[in-house]
Wavefront OBJ file of the C-alpha trace (Angstrom):
o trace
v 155.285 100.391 -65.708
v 154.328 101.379 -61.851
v 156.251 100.211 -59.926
v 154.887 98.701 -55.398
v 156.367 102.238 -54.409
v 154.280 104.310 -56.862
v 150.838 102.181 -56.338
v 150.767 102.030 -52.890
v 151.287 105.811 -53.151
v 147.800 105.733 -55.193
v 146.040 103.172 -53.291
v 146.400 105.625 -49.784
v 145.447 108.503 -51.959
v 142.408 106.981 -53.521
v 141.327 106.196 -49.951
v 142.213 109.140 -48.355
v 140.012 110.947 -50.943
v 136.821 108.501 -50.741
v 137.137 108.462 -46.987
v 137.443 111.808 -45.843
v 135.206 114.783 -46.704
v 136.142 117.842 -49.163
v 139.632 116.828 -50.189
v 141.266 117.863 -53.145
v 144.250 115.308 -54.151
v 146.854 116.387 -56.591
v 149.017 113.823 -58.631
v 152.274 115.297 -59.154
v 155.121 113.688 -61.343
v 158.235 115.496 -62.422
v 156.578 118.757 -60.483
v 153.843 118.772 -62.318
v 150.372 118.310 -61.443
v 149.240 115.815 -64.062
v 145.922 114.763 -62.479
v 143.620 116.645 -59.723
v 140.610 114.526 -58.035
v 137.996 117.078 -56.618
v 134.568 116.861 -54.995
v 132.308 118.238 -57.512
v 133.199 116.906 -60.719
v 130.923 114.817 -61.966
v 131.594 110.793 -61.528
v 130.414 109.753 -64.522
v 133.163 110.566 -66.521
v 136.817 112.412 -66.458
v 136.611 116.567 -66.880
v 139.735 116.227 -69.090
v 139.148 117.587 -72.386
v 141.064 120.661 -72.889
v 141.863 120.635 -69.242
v 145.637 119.996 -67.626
v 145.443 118.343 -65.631
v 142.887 116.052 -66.298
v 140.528 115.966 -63.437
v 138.087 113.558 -61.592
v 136.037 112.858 -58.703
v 136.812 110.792 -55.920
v 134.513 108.274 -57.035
v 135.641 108.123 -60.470
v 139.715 107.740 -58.823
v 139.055 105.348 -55.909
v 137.126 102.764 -58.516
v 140.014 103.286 -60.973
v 142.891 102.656 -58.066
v 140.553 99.170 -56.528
v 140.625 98.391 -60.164
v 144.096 98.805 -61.140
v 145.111 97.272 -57.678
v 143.385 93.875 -58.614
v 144.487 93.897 -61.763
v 148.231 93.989 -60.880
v 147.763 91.741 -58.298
v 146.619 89.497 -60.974
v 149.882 89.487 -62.433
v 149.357 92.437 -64.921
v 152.001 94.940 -66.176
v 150.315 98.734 -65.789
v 151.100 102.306 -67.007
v 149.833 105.274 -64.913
v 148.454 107.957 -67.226
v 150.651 107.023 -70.170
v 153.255 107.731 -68.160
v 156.969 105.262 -69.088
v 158.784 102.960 -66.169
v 159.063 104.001 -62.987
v 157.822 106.823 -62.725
v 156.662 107.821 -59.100
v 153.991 110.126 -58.782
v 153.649 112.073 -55.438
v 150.603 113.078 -54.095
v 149.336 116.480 -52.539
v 146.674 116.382 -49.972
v 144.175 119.793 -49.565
v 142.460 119.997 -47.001
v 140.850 123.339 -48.258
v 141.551 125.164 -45.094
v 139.528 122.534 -43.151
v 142.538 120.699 -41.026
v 146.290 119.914 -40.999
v 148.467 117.780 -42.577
v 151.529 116.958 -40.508
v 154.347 115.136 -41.949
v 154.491 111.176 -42.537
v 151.162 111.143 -42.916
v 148.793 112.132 -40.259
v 145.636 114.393 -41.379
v 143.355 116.489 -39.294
v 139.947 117.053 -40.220
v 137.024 119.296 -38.947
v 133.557 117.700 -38.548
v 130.931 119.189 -37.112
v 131.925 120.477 -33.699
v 135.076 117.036 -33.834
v 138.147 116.663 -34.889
v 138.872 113.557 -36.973
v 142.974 112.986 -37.001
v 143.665 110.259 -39.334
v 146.436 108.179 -40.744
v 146.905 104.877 -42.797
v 148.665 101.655 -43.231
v 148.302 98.701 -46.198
v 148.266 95.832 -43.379
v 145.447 94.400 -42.880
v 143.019 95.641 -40.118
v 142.732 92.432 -37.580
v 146.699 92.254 -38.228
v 147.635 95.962 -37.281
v 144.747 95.857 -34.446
v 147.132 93.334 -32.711
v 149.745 94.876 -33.187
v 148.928 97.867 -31.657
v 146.743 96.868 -28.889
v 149.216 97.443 -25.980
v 150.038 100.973 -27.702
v 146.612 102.099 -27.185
v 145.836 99.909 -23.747
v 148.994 101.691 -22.719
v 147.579 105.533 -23.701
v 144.233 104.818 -22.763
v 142.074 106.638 -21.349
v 143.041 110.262 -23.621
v 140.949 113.202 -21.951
v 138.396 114.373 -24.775
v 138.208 111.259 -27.162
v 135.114 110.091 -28.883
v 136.041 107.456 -30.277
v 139.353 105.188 -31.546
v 139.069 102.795 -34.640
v 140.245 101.412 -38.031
v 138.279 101.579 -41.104
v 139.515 98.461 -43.585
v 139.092 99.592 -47.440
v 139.022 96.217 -48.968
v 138.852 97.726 -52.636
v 142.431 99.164 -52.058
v 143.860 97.079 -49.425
v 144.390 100.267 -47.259
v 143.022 101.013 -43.588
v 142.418 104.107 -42.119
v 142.786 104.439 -38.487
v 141.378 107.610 -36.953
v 140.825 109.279 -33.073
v 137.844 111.781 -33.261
v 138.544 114.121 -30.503
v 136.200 117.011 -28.888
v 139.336 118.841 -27.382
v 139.805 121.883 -28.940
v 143.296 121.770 -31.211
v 146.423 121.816 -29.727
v 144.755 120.631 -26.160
v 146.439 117.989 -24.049
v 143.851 114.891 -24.849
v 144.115 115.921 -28.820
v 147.962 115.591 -28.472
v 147.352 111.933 -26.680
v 145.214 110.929 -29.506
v 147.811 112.505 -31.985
v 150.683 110.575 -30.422
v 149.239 107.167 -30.229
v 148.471 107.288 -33.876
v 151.941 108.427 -34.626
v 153.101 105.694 -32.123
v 150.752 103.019 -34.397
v 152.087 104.239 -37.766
v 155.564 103.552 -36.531
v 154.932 100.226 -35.234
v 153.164 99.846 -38.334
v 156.039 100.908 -40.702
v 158.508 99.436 -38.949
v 156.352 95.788 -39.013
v 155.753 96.473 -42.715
v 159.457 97.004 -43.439
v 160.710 94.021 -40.997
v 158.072 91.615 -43.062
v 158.800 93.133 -46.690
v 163.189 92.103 -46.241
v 161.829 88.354 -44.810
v 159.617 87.424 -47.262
v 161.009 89.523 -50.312
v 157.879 91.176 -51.087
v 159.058 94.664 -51.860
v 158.044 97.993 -50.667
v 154.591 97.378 -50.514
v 154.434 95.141 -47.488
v 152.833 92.665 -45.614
v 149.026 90.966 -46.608
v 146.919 90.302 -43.971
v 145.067 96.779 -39.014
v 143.715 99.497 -33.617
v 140.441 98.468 -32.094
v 138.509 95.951 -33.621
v 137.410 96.685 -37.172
v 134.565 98.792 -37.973
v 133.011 98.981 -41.322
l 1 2 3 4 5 6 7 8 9 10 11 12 13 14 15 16 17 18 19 20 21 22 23 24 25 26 27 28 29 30 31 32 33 34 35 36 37 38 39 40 41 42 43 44 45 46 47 48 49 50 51 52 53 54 55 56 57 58 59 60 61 62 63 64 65 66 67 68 69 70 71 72 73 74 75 76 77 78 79 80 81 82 83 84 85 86 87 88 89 90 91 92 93 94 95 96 97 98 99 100 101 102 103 104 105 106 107 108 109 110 111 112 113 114 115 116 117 118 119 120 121 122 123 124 125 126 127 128 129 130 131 132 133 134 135 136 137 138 139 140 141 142 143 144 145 146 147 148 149 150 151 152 153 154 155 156 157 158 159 160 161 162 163 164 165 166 167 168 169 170 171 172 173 174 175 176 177 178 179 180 181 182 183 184 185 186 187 188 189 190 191 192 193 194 195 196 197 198 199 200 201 202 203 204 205 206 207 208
l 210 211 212 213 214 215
């Protein structure tokens, strides 16, 4: 049985994988990889036979995650992969040489001649946009930012909330942008945690995300 820990683990992934461009995740559980999700296999069907790990698009992953999601949420009892109770898969992120990945989850990705840093949380958008609206009033304006937002992913119940920068790495305004998200994702986390012990919900958090939602 997967356990909140383990699927919310999934749900991010899934959504890190449909949302940002050329990643490679990697499902690891007991340190092995037991499932890679890779642009360019096909999404009409798994690459698994005679293959370990199986492997699948991000397509094919992010449909089965939404699906899985709803159907525990209904109430149903679900195995990952076969695998027995509670197991916790980890997941790898690869970039492919294309960004950073800094811990507790904050990614950096190259597009075109921006930077895209990202990072996500499973409260809703409207809910974590007012949470964190005097963080960013407060950092605002960061020298070199394009733009500041949170993409809701309804299918997974996951938001991604990015800064896409035109300072070149390591620059002053990409380290503003940098720290406000990390400055969000705590506020975030810590919200997530605060509302989980009140209303007994678990790790998984709070129902119910920076500027108003886009998408």
């Amino acid at each position: 049985m997967i356990d909140d820990r383990a699927m919310t683990t999934l749900r991010v992934a899934a959504t890190l994988g449909h949302t940002l461009p050329g990643v490679t995740l990697r499902v690891h559980h007991h340190g092995q990889v037991i499932l890679e999700v890779a642009p360019g296999v096909s999404s009409c069907a798994c690459d698994s036979v005679g293959q370990s790990p199986a492997r699948v698009s991000p397509v094919t992953f992010h449909r089965a995650v939404a699906r899985a999601h709803e159907r525990r949420q209904a109430g149903e009892v679900l195995r990952f992969l076969g695998l027995g109770p509670g197991c916790q898969p980890s997941v790898e992120v690869d970039l492919a040489g294309r960004g950073e990945v800094r811990p507790g989850g904050i990614y950096r990705i190259a597009v075109d001649d921006r930077w895209i840093w990202v990072t996500t949380t499973t409260l809703e958008a409207t809910e974590a946009y007012e949470l964190g609206r005097d963080l960013v009033d407060q950092a605002l304006p960061v020298p070199g930012l394009h733009s500041l937002g949170i993409r809701p992913d309804p299918a997974t119940g996951v938001s991604v909330a990015f800064a896409e920068v035109h300072a070149s790495p390591d620059r002053r305004g990409e380290s503003a942008a940098v720290e406000l998200l990390i400055s969000l994702l705590a506020r975030w986390t810590a919200h997530d945690l605060i509302t989980s012990v009140e209303v007994g919900q678990g790790a998984e958090g709070g129902r119910g995300t920076l500027i108003p939602p886009v998408g």
